[in-house]
Residue frames relative to the residue before (quaternion, step in Angstrom):
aa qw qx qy qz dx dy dz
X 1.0000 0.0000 0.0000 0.0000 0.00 0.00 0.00
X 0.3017 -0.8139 0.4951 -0.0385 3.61 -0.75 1.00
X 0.4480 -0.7145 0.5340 -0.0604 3.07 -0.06 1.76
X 0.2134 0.6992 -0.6712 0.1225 4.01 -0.36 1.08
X 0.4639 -0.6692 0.5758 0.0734 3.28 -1.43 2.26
X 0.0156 0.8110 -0.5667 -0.1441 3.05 -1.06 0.52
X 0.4983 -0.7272 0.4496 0.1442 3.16 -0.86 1.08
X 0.4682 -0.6986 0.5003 0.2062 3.64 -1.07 1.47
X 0.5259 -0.6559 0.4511 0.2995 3.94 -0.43 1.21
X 0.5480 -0.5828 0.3736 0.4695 3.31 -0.93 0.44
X 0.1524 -0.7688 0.5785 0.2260 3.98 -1.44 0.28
X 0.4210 -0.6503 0.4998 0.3873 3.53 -0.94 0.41
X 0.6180 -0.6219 0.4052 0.2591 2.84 -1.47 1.23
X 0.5386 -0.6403 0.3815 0.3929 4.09 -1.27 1.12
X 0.6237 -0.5190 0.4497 0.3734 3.32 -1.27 0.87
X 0.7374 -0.2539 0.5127 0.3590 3.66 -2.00 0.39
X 0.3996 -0.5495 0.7011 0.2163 3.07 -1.21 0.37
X 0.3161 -0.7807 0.3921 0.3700 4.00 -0.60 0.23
X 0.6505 -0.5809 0.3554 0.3363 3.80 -1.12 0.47
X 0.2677 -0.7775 0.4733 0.3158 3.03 -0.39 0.75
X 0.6247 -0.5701 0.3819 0.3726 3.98 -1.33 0.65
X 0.2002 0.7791 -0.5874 -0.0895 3.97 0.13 0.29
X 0.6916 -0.4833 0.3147 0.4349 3.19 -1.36 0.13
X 0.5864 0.5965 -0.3969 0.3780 3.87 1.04 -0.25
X 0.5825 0.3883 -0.3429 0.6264 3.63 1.36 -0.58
X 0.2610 0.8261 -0.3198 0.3836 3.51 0.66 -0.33
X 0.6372 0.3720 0.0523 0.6729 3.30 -0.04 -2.81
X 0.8301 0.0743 -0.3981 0.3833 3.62 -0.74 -0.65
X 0.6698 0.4182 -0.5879 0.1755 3.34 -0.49 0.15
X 0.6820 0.4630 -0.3262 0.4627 3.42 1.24 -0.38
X 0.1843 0.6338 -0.4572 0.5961 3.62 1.82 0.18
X 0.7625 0.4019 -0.1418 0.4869 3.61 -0.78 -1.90
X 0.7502 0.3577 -0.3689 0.4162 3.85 -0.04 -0.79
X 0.7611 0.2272 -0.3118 0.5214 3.66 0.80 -0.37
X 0.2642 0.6411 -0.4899 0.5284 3.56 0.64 0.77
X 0.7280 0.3963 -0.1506 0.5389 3.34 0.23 -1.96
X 0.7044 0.5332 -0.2524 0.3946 3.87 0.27 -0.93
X 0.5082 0.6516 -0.3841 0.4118 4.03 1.29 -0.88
X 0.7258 0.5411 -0.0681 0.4194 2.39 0.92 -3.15
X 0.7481 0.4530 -0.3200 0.3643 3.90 0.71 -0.23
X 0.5340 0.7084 -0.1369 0.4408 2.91 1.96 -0.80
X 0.6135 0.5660 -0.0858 0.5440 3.09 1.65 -1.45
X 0.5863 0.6728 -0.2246 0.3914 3.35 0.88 -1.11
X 0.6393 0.4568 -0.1284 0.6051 3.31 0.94 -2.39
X 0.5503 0.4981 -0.4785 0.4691 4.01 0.03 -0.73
X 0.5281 0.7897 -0.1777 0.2567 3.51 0.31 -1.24
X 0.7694 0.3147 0.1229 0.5422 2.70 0.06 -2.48
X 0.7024 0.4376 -0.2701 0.4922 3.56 0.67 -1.12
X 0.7964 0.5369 -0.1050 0.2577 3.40 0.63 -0.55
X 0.5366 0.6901 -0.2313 0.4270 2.85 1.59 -1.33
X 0.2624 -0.8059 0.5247 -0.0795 3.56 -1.27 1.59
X 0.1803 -0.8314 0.4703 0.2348 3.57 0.77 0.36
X 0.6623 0.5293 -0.3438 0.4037 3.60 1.18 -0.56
X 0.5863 0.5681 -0.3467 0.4619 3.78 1.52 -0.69
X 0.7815 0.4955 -0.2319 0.2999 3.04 1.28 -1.41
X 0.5489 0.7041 -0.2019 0.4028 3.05 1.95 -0.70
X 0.5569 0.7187 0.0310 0.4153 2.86 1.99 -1.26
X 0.8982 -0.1984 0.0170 0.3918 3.11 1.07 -1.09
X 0.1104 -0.8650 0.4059 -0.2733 2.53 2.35 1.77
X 0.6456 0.6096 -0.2131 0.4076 3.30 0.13 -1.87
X 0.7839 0.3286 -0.1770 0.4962 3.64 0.23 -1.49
X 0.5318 0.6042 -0.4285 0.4104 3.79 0.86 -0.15
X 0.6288 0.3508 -0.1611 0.6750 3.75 1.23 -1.66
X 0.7034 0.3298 -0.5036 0.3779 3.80 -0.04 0.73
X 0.5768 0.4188 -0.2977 0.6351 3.71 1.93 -0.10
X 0.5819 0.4647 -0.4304 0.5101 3.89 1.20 0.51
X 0.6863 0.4563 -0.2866 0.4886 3.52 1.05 -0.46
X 0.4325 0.6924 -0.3287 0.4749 3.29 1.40 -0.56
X 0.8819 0.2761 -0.0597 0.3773 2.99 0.26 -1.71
X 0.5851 0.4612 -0.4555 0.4873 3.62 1.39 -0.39
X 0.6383 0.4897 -0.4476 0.3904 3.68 0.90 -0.33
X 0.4986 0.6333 -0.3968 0.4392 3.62 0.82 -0.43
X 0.6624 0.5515 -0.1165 0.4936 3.49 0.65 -1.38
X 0.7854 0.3803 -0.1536 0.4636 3.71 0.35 -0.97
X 0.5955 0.5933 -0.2674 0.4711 3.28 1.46 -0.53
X 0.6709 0.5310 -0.1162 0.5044 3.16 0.84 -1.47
X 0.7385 0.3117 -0.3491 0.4853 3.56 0.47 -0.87
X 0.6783 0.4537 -0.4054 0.4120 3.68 0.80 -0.23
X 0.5898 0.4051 -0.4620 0.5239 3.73 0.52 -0.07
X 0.4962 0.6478 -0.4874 0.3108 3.76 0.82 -0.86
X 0.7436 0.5752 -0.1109 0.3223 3.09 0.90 -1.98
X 0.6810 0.4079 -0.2985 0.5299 3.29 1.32 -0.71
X 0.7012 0.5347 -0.3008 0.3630 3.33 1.22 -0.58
X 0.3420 0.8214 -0.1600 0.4275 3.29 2.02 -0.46
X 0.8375 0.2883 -0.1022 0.4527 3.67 0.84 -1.54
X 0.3985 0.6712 -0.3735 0.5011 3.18 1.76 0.49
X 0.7410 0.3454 -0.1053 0.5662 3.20 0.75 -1.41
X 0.5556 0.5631 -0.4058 0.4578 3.94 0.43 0.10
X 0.7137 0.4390 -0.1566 0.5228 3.13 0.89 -1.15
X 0.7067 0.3793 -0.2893 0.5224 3.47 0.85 -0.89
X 0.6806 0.3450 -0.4336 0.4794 3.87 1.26 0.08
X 0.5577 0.4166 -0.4839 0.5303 3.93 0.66 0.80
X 0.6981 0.5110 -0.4921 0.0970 3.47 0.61 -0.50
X 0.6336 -0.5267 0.3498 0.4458 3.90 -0.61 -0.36
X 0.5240 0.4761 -0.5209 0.4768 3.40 0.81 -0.44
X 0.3230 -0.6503 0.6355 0.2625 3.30 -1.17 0.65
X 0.3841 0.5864 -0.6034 0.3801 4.21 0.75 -0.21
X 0.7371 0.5310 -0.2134 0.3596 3.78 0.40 -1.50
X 0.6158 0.4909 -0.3160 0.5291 3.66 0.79 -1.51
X 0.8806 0.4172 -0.1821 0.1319 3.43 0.06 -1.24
X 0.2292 0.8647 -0.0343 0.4457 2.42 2.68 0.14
X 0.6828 0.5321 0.1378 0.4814 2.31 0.85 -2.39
X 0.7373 0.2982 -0.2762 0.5396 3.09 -0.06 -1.99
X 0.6741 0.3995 -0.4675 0.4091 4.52 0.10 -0.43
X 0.4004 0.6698 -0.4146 0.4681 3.69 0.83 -0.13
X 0.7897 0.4336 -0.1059 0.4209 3.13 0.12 -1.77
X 0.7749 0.3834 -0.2483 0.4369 3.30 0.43 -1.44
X 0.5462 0.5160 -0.4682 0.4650 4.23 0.91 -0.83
X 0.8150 0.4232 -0.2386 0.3157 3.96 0.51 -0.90
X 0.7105 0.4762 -0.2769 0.4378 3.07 1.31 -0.80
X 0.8046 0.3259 -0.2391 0.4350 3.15 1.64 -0.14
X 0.5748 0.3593 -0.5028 0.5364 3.38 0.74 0.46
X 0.6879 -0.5608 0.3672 0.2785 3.33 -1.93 0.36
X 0.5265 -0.6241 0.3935 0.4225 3.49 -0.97 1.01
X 0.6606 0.5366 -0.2763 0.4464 3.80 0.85 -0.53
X 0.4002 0.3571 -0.3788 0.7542 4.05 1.11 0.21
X 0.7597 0.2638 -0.4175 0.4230 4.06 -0.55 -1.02
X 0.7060 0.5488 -0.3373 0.2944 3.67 0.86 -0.35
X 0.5808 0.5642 -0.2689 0.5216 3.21 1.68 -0.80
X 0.6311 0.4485 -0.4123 0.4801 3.83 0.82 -1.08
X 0.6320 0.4901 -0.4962 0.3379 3.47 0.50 -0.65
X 0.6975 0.5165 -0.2634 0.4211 3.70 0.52 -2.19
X 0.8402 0.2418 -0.1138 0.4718 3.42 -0.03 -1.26
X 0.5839 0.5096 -0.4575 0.4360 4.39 0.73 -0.48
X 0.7895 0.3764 -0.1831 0.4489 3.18 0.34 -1.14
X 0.3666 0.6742 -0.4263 0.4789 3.80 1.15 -0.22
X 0.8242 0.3862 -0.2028 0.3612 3.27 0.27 -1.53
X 0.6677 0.3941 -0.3643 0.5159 3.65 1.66 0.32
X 0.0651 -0.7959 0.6007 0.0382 3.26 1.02 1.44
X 0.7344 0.5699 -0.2958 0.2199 3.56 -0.13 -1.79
X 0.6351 0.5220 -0.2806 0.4954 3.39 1.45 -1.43
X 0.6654 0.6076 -0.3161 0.2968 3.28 1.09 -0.70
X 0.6113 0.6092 -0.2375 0.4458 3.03 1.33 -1.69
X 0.5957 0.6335 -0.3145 0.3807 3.68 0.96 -1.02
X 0.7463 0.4696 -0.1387 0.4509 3.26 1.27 -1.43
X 0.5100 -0.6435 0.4477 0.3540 3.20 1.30 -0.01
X 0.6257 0.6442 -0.2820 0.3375 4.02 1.11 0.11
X 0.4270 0.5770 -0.5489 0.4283 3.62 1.73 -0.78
X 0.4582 0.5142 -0.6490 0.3232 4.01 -0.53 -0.50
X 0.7222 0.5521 -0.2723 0.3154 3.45 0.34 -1.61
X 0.7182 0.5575 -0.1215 0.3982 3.34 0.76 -2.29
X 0.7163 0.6118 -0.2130 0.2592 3.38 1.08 -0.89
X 0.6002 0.4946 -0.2622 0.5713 2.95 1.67 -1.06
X 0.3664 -0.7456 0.4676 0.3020 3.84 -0.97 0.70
X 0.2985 0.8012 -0.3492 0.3836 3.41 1.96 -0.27
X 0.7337 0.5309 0.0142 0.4238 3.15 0.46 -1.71
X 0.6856 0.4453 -0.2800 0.5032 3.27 0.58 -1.57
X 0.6305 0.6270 -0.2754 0.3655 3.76 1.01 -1.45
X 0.7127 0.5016 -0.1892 0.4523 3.60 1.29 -1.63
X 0.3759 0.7404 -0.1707 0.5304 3.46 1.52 -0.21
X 0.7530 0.2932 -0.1344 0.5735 3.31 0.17 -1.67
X 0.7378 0.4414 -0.3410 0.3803 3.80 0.13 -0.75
X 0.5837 0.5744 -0.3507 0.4541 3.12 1.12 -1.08
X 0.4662 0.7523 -0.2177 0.4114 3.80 0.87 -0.78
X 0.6855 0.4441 -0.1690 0.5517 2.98 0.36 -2.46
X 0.7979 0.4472 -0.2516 0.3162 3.17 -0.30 -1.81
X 0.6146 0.6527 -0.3121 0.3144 3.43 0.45 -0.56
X 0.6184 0.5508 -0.1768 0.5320 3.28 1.37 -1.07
X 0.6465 0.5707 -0.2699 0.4285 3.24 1.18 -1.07
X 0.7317 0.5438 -0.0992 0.3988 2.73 0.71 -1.48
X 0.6911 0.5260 -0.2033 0.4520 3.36 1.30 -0.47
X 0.6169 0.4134 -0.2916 0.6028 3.40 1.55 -0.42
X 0.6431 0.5303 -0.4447 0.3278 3.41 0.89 -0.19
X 0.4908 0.6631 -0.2429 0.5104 3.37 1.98 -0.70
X 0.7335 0.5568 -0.1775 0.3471 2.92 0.53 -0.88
X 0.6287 0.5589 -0.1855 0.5078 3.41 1.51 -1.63
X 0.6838 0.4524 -0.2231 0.5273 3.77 1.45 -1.12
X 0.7200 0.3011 -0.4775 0.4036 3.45 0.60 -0.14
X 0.5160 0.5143 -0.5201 0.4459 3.68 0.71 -0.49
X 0.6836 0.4345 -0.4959 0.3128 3.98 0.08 -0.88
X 0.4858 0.4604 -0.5080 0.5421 4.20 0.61 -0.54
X 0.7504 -0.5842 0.3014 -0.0684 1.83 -1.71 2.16
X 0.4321 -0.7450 0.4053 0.3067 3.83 -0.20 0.17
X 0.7859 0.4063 -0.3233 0.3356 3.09 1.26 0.02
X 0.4414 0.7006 -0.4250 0.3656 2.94 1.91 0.41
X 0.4742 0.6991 -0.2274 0.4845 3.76 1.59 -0.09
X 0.6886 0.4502 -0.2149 0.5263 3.32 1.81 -1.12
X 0.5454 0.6745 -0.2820 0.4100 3.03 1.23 -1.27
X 0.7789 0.4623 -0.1581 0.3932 3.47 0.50 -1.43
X 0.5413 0.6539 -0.2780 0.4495 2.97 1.83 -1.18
X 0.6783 0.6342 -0.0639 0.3656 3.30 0.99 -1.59
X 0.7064 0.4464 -0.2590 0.4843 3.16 1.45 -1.11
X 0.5572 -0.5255 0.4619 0.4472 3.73 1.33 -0.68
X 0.7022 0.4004 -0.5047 0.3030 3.73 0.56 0.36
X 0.8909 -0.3166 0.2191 0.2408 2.93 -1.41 0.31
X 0.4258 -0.5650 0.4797 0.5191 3.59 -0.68 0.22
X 0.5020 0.7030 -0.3620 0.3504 4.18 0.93 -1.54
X 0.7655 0.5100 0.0272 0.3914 3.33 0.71 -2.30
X 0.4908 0.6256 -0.2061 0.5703 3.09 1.90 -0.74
X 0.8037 0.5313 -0.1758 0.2022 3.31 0.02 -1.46
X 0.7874 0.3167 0.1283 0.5131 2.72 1.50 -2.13
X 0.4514 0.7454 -0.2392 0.4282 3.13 1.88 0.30
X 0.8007 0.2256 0.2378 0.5014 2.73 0.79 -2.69
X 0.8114 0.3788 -0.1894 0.4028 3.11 0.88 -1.41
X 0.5270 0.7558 -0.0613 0.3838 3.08 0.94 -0.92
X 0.5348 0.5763 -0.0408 0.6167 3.52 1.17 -1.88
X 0.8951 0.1792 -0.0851 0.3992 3.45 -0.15 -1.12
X 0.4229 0.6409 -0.4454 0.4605 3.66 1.87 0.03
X 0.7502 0.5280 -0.2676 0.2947 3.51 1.08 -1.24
X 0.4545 0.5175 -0.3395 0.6406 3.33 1.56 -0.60
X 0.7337 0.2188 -0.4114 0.4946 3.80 -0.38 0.05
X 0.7767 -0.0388 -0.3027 0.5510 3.78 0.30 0.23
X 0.2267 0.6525 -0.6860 0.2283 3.12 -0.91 1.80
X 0.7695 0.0656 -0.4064 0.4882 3.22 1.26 0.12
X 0.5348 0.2378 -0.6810 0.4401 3.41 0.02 1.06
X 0.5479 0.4489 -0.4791 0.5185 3.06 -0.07 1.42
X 0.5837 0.3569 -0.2413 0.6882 3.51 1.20 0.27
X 0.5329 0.5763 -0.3261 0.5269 3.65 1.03 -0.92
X 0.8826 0.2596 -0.1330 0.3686 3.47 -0.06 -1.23
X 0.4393 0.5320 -0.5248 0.4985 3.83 1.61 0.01
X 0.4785 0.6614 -0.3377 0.4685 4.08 1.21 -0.79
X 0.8347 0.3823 -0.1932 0.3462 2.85 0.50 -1.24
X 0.5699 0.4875 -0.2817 0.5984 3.71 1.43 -0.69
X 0.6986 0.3468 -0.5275 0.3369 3.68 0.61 0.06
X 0.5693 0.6590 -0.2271 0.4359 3.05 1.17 -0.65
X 0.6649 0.3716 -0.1977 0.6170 3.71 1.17 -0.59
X 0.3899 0.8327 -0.1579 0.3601 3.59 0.87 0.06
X 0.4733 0.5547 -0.2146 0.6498 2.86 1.85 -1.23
X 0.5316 0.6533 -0.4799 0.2456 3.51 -0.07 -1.11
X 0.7782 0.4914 -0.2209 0.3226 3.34 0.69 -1.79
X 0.5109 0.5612 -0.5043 0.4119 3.38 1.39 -0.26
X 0.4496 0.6712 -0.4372 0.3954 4.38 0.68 0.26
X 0.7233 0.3367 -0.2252 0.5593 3.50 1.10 -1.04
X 0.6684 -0.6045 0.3143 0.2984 3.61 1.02 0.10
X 0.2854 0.7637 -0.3780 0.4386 3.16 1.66 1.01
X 0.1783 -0.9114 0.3616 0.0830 3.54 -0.34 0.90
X 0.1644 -0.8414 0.4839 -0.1756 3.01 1.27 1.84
X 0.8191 -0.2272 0.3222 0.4167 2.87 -1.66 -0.25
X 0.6274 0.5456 -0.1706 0.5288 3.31 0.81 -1.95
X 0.7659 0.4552 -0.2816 0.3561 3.59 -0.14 -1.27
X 0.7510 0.3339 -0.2754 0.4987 3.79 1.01 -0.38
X 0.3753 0.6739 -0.4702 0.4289 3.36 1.51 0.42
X 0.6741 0.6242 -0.1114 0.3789 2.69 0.99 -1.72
X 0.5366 0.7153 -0.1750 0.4121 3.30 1.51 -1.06
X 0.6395 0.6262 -0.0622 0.4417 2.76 0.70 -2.03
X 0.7917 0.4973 -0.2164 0.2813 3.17 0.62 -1.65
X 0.4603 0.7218 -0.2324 0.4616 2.93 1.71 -1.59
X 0.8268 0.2622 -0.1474 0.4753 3.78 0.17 -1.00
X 0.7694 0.3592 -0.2561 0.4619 3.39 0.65 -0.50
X 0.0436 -0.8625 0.4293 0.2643 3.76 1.19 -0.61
X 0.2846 0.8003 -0.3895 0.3562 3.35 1.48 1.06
X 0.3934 -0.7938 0.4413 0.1428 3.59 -0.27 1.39
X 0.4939 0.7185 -0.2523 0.4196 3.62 1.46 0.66
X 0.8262 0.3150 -0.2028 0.4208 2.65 1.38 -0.85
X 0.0840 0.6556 -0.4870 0.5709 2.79 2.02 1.88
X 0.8078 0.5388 -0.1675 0.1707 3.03 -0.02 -0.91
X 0.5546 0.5320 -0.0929 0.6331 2.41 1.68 -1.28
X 0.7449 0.5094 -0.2606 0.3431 3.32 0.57 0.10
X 0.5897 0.4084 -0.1448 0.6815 3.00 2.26 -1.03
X 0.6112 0.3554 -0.5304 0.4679 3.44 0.74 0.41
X 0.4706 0.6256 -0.4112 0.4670 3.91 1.30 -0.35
X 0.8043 0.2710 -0.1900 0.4935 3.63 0.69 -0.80
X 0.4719 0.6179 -0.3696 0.5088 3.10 1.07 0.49
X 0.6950 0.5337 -0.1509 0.4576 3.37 1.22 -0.76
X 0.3282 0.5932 -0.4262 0.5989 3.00 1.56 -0.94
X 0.8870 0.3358 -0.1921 0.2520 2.47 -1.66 -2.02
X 0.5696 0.5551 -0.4151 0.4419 3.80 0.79 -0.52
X 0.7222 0.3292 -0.2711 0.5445 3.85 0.38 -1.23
X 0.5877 0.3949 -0.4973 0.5013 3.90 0.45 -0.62
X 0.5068 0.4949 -0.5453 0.4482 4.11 -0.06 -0.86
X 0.8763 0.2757 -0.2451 0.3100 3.38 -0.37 -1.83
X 0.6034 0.5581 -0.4429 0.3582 3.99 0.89 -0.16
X 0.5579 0.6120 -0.3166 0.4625 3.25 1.38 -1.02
X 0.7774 0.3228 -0.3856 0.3780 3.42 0.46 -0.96
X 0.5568 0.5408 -0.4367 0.4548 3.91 1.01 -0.70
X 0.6382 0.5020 -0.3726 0.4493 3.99 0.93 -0.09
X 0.5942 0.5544 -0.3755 0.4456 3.35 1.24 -0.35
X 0.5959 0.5825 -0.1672 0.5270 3.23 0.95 -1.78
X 0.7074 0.4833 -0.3062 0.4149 3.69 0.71 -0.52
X 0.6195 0.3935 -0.1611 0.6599 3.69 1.01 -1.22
X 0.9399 0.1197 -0.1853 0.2604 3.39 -0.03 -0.15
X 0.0022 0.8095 -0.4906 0.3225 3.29 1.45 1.48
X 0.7728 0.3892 -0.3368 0.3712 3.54 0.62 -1.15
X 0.5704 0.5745 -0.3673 0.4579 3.82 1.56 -0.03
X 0.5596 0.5405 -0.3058 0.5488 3.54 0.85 -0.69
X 0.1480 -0.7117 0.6740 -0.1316 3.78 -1.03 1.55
């Protein structure tokens, strides 16, 4: 006699228990609801507001305070960078003259505000016009352009150097042996292997901190730089219209939005061959 098992149909798995209401879900929804209320608020300002003749008006001067300001930015981080691999190196090396250099370098910039390092620069050093004139340099000091490209270049530099610095120390120790092992140079070694694979570990804080210099940027519109910011500011002055904020934070918003999303399709690019 044969015995046939039968088998219990599949069942759908028991529902969730529900969440209970605490006071943390609480905060965010009323967090989120006035979030949601600004962004709608903002909008209606907008729509209700919008002047085709302001915008028509002082469009033009916006893209001449975007070019301003993307040149500001692109400069600076590229001298940073070159100025950067000086000071990385000179904060790993052993002499302690160099580190301690360095490591006061680093720490005076990374910790006071770019807007104090901007002011000692525009308005301290201003006040040594004569010494300056002697030196053949007021040409420079005078222009607030300059004085501004200066200060960032500074800032960034410091930054930029500890981020170097943090990416080469993380490569592995045996990629040093390896190379060591194979017979190349220390030179061939550096800029080959080590190097190569430092930059992939700081590309984004290196993407972080270009973000961060547009975004800090504004500042310069204080010394009378006619950035982005500074012809807002302009704008505002004549128009006393609380748009032509806006129109500016949705400008820097954009930025940072297309830099965010290039940066990340560069990551995803360089580092495809790590991903499994």
């Amino acid at each position: 006699m044969s015995h046939v098992a039968t088998l219990i149909p599949p069942q759908a798995p028991p529902p969730l228990p529900p969440k209970p209401f605490t006071a943390g879900r609480l905060f965010g929804n009323v967090f989120m609801g006035v979030w949601l209320a600004l962004a709608v608020g903002v909008f209606m300002l907008i729509v209700n507001g919008w002047d085709p003749e302001k915008f028509a008006k002082y469009g033009p001067n916006y893209l001449s305070g975007l070019g301003v300001t993307l040149l500001l930015v692109v400069i600076s981080v590229s001298l940073g960078g070159v100025l950067s691999l000086p000071l990385a190196f000179a904060r790993m090396s052993k002499n302690p003259v160099f580190s301690w250099f360095a490591a006061g370098y680093v720490y005076f910039f990374r910790g006071t505000p770019l807007l104090t390092q901007l002011f000692l620069i525009y308005y301290g050093l201003g006040s040594f016009s004569p010494e300056l004139k002697s030196l053949g340099l007021w040409w420079f000091f005078r222009d607030a352009w300059n004085c501004a490209l200066l200060a960032f270049t500074l800032n960034t530099a410091a930054y930029q150097a500890e981020i170097l610095r943090g990416a080469i120390e993380s490569v592995p120790r045996g990629q040093h042996e390896g190379a060591s092992a194979l017979g190349l140079p220390k030179k061939v070694t550096f800029f080959k292997v080590i190097l190569p694979q430092a930059l992939i570990v700081a590309l984004r804080p290196y993407g972080n901190e270009i973000i961060l210099m547009i975004k800090g940027s504004a500042i310069v519109a204080i010394v009378t730089v006619l950035d982005l910011m500074g012809q807002t500011r302009l704008a505002f002055s004549r128009t006393f219209d609380p748009q032509t904020y806006i129109w500016a934070a949705l400008i820097y918003l954009l930025i940072v939005e297309l830099l965010r999303n290039l940066w990340a399709w560069l990551d995803a690019r360089l580092t495809r061959h790590l991903k499994r």
